[in-house]
N, C-alpha and C positions, 0 to 999 in steps of 0.2 A: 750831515744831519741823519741821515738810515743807515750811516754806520753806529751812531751814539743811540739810535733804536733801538738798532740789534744788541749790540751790548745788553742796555737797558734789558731789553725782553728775554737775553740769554741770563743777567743777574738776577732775574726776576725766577724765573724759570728755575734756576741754580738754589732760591734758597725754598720753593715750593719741596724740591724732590730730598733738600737735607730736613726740612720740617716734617716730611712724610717719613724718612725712614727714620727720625727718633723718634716721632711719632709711635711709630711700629716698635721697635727697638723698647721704648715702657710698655705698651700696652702688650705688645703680644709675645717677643722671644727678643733678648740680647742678640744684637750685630756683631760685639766684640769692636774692636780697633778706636778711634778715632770715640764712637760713643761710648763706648762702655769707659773712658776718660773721664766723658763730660757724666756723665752718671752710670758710675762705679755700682751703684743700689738696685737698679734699673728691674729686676729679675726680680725683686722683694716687694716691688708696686702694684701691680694686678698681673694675672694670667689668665691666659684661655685655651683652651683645649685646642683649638682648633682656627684653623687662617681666618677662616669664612665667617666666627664669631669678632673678628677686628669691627665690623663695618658696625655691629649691632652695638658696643662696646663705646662706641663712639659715640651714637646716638644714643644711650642710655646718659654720658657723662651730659650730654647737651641739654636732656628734657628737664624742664622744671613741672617739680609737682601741684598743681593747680587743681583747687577743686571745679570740675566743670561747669557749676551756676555761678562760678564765683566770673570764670571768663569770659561766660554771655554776657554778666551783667556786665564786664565792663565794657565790653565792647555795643553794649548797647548805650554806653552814659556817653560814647566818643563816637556815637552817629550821631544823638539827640545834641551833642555838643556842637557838630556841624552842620544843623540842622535837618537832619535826613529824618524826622519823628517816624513817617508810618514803617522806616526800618528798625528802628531804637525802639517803636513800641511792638514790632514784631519779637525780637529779640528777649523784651521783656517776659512778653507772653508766653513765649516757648520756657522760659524760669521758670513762671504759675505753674504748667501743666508738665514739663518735663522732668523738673526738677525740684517738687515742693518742696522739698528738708534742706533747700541748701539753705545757708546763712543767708545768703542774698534774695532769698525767694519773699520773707515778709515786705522789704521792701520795696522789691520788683511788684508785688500783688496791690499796694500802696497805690505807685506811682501808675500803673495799668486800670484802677481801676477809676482814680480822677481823670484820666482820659477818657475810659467809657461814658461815664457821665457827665464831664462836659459836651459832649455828642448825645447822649440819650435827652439828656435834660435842656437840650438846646431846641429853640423854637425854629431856628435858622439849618440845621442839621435835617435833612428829609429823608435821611434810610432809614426804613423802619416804620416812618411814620404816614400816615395817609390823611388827603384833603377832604371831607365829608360834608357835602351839601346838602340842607336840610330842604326838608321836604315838610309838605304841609301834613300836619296831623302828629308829626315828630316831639317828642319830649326829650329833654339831657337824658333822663334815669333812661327811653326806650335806647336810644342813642347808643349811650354807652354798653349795655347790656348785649346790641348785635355787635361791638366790635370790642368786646373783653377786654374794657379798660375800667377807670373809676372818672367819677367826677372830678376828684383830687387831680387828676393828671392833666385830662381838658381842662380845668381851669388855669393850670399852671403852662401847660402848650399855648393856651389862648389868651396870657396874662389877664386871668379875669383877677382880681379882687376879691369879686364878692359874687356869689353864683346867682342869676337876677330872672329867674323860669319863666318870668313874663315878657320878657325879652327877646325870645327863641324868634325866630320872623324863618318862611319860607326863603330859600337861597343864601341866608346866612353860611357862611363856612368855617368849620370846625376840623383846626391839624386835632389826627388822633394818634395814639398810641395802643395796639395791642399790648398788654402786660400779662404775658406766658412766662413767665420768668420761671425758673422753679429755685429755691430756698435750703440751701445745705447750711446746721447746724452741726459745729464740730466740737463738743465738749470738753476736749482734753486739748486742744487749740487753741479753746476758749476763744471761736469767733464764729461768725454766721455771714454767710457768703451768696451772692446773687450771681445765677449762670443760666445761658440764654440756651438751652442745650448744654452740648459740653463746652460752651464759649464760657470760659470766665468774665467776669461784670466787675464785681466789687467785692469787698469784705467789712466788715464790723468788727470790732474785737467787743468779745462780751464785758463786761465789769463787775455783772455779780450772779451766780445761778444762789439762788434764799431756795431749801428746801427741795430740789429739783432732781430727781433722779432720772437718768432718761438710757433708755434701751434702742438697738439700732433698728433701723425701719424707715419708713415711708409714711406720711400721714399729709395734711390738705391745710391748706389758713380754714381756717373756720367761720370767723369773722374780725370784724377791722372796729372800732370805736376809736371814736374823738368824742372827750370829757371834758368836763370842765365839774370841779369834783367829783360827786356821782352819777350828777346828768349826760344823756347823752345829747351831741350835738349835731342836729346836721349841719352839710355843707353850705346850705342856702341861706341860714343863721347867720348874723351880722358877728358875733363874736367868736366863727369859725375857726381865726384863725390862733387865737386863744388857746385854742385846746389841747388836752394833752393826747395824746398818739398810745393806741396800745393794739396788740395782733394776740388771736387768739388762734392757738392749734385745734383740730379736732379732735385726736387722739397721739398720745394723748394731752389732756386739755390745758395746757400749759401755756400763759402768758407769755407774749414780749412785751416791758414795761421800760419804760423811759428814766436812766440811772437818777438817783439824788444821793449824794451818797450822807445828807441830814438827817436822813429818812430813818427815824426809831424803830419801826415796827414795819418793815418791807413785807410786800404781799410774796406769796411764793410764785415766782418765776425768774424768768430773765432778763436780764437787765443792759441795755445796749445805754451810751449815752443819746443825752437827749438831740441831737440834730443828726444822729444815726437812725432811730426809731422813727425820727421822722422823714428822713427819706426812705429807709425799709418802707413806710407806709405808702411812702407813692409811688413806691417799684411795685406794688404787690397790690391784689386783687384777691376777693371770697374765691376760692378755689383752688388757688396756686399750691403744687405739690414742693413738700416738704419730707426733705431725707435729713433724717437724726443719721449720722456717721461715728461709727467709732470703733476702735482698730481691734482685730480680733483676738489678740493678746489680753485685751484688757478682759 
């Protein structure tokens, strides 16, 4: 038996070192004898200058050309595949922010950012969010106002329905959300994106700018309405949840409007569809800073 070993390990051994030197033999300079037989051409397939460029030579014929968002992503779809998510969504995210132009990156922004929000948007999910025990003399509007959220959001943290002010009682508890988000607009993108810092969140694809010319900068939400034709609606109104959703910039003073795309005579602004505008609304707060983005080429 360790003599049929050795054999083995000697024939083994025997066809590494004839595979290295034909190896050699194409790539780098003719052997002559026995090879130059088996390939008489040998000296017409590639050359190199020099011994030292064999090793390189090799590793070039081996690499494939892969664009590199293209390999995160997949390698992020074959951890989420084996259930490894907070890897496969890390993976993801390094696409967003490493790699934005690759083909894989709308997707990866897609799939990253319904993960944010089932976490943001989740009552069950408590980073981020805090427990607020009311106190006497407390109102929603004071409420919300020290901790930089809207009513839209505590209602929706607090599965309320229908927002009910006379209801408010000392020691009640209210999960909240600060909404510091800030709101990049990309025009040539044609999408509007929510980032918690430089943490990416989500995106929108626009569907219609009507009349909209816009310059690069920094400006602020202005204000927030829910309509119901031309009236406005509050929150505490029984037909709240009716309404239509629309953001307004301060400068400058440019709508986000809810798409139709029936719509004869669209007002001039932006147009996200309608269950886009309406989560923009309850990411976003009067205040929230707003960068207009757009490439310096343009």
């Amino acid at each position: 038996m360790l003599i049929i070993k050795i054999i083995a390990g000697l024939v083994v051994a025997g066809v590494v070192t004839f595979t290295s030197m034909l190896t050699y033999h194409i790539v780098v300079e003719p052997l002559g004898g026995v090879f130059e037989k088996i390939i008489p051409e040998a000296g017409t397939v590639l050359r190199v200058e020099k011994e030292e460029d064999f090793a390189k030579a090799l590793e070039a014929a081996e690499m494939v050309d892969y664009e590199p968002g293209d390999r995160a992503f997949q390698k992020a779809h074959e951890l989420i595949a084996m259930g490894l998510i907070a890897e496969g969504r890390e993976k993801l995210t390094a696409i967003v922010n490493v790699f934005p132009s690759s083909p894989s990156a709308p997707t990866a922004r897609r799939i990253v950012g319904e993960m944010n929000l089932d976490e943001i948007l989740s009552s069950s999910y408590e980073d981020g969010k805090t427990q607020y025990e009311v106190k006497r003399g407390d109102s929603y509007y004071a409420i919300i106002a020290r901790n930089d959220t809207t009513l839209d959001m505590a209602m929706h943290l607090n599965n309320m329905m229908q927002l009910d002010v006379n209801r408010l009682q000392p020691g009640d508890e209210l999960l909240l959300m600060p909404l510091n988000f800030r709101v990049v607009i990309e025009p040539y993108r044609k999408s509007v994106s929510v980032w918690d810092g430089a943490k990416f969140i989500c995106e929108y694809p626009i569907m219609n700018m009507n009349g909209v010319t816009l310059k690069a900068g920094k400006t602020t939400i202005a204000s927030r309405r829910a309509t119901v034709g031309s009236s406005s609606v509050s929150p505490t109104a029984k037909n709240y949840r009716a309404t239509s959703k629309s953001i307004q910039l301060k400068s400058p003073t440019i709508q986000l409007y809810p798409y139709d795309e029936n719509e004869e005579d669209p007002a001039i602004g932006i147009y996200l569809r309608n269950v886009d505008i309406e989560e923009l609304f309850l990411l976003t707060r009067t205040g929230n800073e707003v960068e207009i983005r757009i490439p310096k080429s343009r």
